[in-house]
C-alpha positions as CSV (number, residue, x, y, z in Angstrom):
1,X,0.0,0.0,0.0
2,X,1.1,3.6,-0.4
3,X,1.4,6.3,2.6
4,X,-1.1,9.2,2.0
5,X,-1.7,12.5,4.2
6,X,-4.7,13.7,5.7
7,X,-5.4,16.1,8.5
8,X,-6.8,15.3,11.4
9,X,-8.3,18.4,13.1
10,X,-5.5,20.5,11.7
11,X,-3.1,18.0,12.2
12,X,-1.2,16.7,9.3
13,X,-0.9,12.9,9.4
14,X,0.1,9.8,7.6
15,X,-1.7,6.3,7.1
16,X,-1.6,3.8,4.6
17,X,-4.4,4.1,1.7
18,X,-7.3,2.1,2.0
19,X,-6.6,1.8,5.7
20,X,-9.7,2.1,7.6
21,X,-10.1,5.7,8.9
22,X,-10.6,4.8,12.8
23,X,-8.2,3.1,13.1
24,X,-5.9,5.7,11.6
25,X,-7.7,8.4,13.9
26,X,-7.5,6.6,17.4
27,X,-3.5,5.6,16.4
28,X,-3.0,9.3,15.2
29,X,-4.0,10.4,19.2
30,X,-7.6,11.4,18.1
31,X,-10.2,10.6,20.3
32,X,-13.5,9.0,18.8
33,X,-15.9,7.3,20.8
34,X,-16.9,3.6,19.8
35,X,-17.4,0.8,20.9
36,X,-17.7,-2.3,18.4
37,X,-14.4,-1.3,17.5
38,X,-11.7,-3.3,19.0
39,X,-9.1,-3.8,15.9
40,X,-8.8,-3.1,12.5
41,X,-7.8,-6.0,12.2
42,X,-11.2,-7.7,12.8
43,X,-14.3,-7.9,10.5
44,X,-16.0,-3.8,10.9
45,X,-19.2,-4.7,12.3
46,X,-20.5,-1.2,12.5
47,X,-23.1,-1.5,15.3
48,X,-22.9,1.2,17.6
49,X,-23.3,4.2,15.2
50,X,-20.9,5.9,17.5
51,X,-17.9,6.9,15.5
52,X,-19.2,9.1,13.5
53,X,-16.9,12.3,12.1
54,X,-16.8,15.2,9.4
55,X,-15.1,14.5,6.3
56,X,-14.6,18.1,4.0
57,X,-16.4,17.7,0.4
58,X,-19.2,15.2,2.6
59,X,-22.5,16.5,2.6
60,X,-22.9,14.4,6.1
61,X,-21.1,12.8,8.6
62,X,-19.6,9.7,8.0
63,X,-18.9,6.4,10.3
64,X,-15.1,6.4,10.8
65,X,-15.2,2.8,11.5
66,X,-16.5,2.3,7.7
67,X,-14.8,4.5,5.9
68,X,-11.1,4.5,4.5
69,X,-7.8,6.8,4.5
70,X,-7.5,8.8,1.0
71,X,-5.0,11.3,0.0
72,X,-6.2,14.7,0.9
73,X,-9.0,14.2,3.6
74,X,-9.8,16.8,6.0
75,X,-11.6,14.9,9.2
76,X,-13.0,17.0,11.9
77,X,-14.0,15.2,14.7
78,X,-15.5,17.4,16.7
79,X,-18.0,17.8,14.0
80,X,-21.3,19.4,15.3
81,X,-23.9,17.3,13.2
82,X,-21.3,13.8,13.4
83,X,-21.4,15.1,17.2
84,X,-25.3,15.4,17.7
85,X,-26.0,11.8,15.2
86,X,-23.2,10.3,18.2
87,X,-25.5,11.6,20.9
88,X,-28.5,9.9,19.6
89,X,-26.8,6.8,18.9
90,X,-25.6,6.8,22.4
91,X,-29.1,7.6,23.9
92,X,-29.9,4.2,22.2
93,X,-27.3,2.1,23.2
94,X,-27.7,3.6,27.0
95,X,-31.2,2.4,26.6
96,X,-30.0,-1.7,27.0
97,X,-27.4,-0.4,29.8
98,X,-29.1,-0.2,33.6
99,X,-26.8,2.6,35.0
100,X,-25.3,1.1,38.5
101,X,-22.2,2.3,38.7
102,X,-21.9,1.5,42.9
103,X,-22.2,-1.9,42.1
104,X,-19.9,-2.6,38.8
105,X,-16.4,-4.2,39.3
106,X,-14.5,-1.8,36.6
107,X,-16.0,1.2,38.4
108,X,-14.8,0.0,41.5
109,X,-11.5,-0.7,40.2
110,X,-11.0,2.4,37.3
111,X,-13.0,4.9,39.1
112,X,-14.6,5.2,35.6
113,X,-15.5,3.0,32.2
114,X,-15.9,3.4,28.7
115,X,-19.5,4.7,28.8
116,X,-18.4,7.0,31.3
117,X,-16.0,8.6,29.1
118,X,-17.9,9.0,25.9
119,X,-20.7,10.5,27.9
120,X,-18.5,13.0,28.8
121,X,-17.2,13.3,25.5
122,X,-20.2,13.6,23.8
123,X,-21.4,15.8,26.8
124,X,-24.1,13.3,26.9
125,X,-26.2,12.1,30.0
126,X,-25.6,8.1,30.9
127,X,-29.5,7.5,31.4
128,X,-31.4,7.1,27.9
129,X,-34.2,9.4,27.4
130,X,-35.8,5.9,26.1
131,X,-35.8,4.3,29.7
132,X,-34.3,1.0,30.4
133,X,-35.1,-1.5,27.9
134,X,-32.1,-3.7,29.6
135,X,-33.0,-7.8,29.4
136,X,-35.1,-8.4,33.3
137,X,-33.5,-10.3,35.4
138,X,-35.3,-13.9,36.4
139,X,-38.2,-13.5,38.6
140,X,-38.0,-10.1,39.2
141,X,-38.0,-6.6,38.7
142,X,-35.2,-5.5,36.7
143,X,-35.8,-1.7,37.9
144,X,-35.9,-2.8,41.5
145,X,-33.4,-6.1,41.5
146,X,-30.3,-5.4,42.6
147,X,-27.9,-5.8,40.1
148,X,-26.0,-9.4,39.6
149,X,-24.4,-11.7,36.6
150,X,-27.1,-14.6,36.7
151,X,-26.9,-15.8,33.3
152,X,-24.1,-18.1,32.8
153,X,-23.1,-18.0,29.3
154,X,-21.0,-21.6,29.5
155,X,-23.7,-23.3,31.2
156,X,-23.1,-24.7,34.7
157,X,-20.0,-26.1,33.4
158,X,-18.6,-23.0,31.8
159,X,-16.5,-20.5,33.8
160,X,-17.9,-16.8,32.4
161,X,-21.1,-14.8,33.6
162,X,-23.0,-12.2,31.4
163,X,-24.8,-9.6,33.4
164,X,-27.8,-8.9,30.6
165,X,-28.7,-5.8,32.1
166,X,-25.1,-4.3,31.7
167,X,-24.5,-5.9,28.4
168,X,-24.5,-3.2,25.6
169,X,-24.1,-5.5,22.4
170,X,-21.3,-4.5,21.1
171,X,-19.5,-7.8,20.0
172,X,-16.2,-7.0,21.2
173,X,-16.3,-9.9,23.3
174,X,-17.4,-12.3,20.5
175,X,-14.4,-10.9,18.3
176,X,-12.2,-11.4,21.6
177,X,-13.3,-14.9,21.7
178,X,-12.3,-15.4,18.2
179,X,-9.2,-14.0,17.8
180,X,-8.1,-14.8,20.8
181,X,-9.9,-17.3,22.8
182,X,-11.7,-20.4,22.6
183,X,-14.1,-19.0,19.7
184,X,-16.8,-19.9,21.7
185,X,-19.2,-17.0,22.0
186,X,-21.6,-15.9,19.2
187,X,-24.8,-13.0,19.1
188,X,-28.6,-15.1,19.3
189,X,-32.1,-13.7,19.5
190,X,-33.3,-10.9,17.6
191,X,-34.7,-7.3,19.3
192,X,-35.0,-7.4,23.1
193,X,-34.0,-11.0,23.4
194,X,-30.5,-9.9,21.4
195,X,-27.5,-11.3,23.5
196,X,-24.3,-12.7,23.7
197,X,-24.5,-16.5,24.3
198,X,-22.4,-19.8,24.2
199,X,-22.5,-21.8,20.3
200,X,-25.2,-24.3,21.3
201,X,-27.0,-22.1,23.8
202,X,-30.7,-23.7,24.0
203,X,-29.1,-27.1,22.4
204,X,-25.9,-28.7,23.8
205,X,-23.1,-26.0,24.6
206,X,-21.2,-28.2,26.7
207,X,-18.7,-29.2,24.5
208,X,-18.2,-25.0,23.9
209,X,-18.2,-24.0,27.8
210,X,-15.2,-27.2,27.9
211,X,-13.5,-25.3,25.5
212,X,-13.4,-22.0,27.4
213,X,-9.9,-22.0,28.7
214,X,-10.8,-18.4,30.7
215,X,-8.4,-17.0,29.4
216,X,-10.0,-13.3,30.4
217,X,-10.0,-11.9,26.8
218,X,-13.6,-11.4,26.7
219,X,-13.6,-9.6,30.0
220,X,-11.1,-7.4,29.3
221,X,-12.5,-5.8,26.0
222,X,-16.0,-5.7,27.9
223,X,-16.8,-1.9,28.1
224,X,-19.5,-2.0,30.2
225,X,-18.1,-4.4,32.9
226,X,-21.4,-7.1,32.3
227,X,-18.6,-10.4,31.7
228,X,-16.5,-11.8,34.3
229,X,-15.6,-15.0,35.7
230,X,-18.3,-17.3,37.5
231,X,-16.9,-18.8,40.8
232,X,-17.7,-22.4,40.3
């Protein structure tokens, strides 16, 4: 590949052409928010709507995550419209999140998370204006349950928790688990029932939750702190 030049919010910078444009911005320093995104090196899958930027010559913004490095661009990513298209996309992604920071590991531990910090990016509250459309827990009220990681993705067997009502759907646990895990974890259910699972989840996923080595990959991309290890 050739090395092209764009500028970056009037910084002059070099990638290689065809090279996709997020990843070019978040190695140049730039900070976009995403969340899908965990590599260039992995499939785009372009879910969270997040990324979004001002290209000069582009009558609207564009998804940085799906676009590529040309000779010449101009990206602004402080762009007002990309800005307020980020905000609503956020609103919606907020809306599967139940907000409880008190009780979330990587708040405890980082004093902050990636929803935190594109929130404040965005200057954007944490709460949707949709309400909580987060998965209920068992038995309960989700609003008035207090918050826990009772869906074992592994089966009884397997050694990783989801917590459904942190769970944003992102997939970067999925791509984790395939690039550098067990490849074990897949998306099932459409709408409201949408959610990471085991392969064989609602069959046989024994042979998958044997597989899982816990190996922490998927836990460690998770942005929202809803994976960690079961204690079995």
């Amino acid at each position: 590949m050739s090395t092209v030049s764009l500028v970056v919010d009037g910084r002059r910078i070099e990638a290689e052409h065809g090279e996709n444009l997020l990843g070019v911005l978040l190695r140049s320093g730039s900070y976009v928010p995403h969340l899908c995104f965990a590599s260039a090196d992995l499939p785009v899958r372009a879910a969270c709507r997040l990324c979004t930027v001002g290209v000069e010559g582009r009558d609207e913004p564009v998804f940085a995550c799906e676009a590529k490095a040309e000779a010449g661009m101009v990206v602004d990513t402080r762009d007002v419209q990309a800005l307020a298209w980020a905000r609503a996309s956020f609103d919606l992604v907020m809306a599967t999140h139940q907000v409880r920071c008190g009780s979330c590991a990587r708040f405890r531990e980082q004093g902050t998370c990636d929803l935190r910090e594109i929130a404040h990016h965005l200057g954007a509250p944490l709460r949707s204006s949709w309400g909580s459309c987060a998965a209920p827990r068992p038995g309960g009220n989700s609003g008035a349950a207090p918050r826990g990681r009772e869906a074992v993705l592994c089966d009884a067997a397997g050694p990783m928790r989801v917590d459904a009502q942190a769970c944003v759907r992102c997939g970067r646990c999925v791509d984790a688990c395939s690039s550098a895990g067990a490849g074990i974890l897949c998306f099932l259910g459409r709408g409201s029932a949408y959610r990471v699972a085991c392969i064989g989840d609602g069959g046989d996923a024994s042979a998958s939750a044997r597989a899982c080595t816990a190996c922490r990959a998927c836990v460690d991309v998770c942005p929202a702190g809803a994976l960690e290890l079961a204690r079995v």
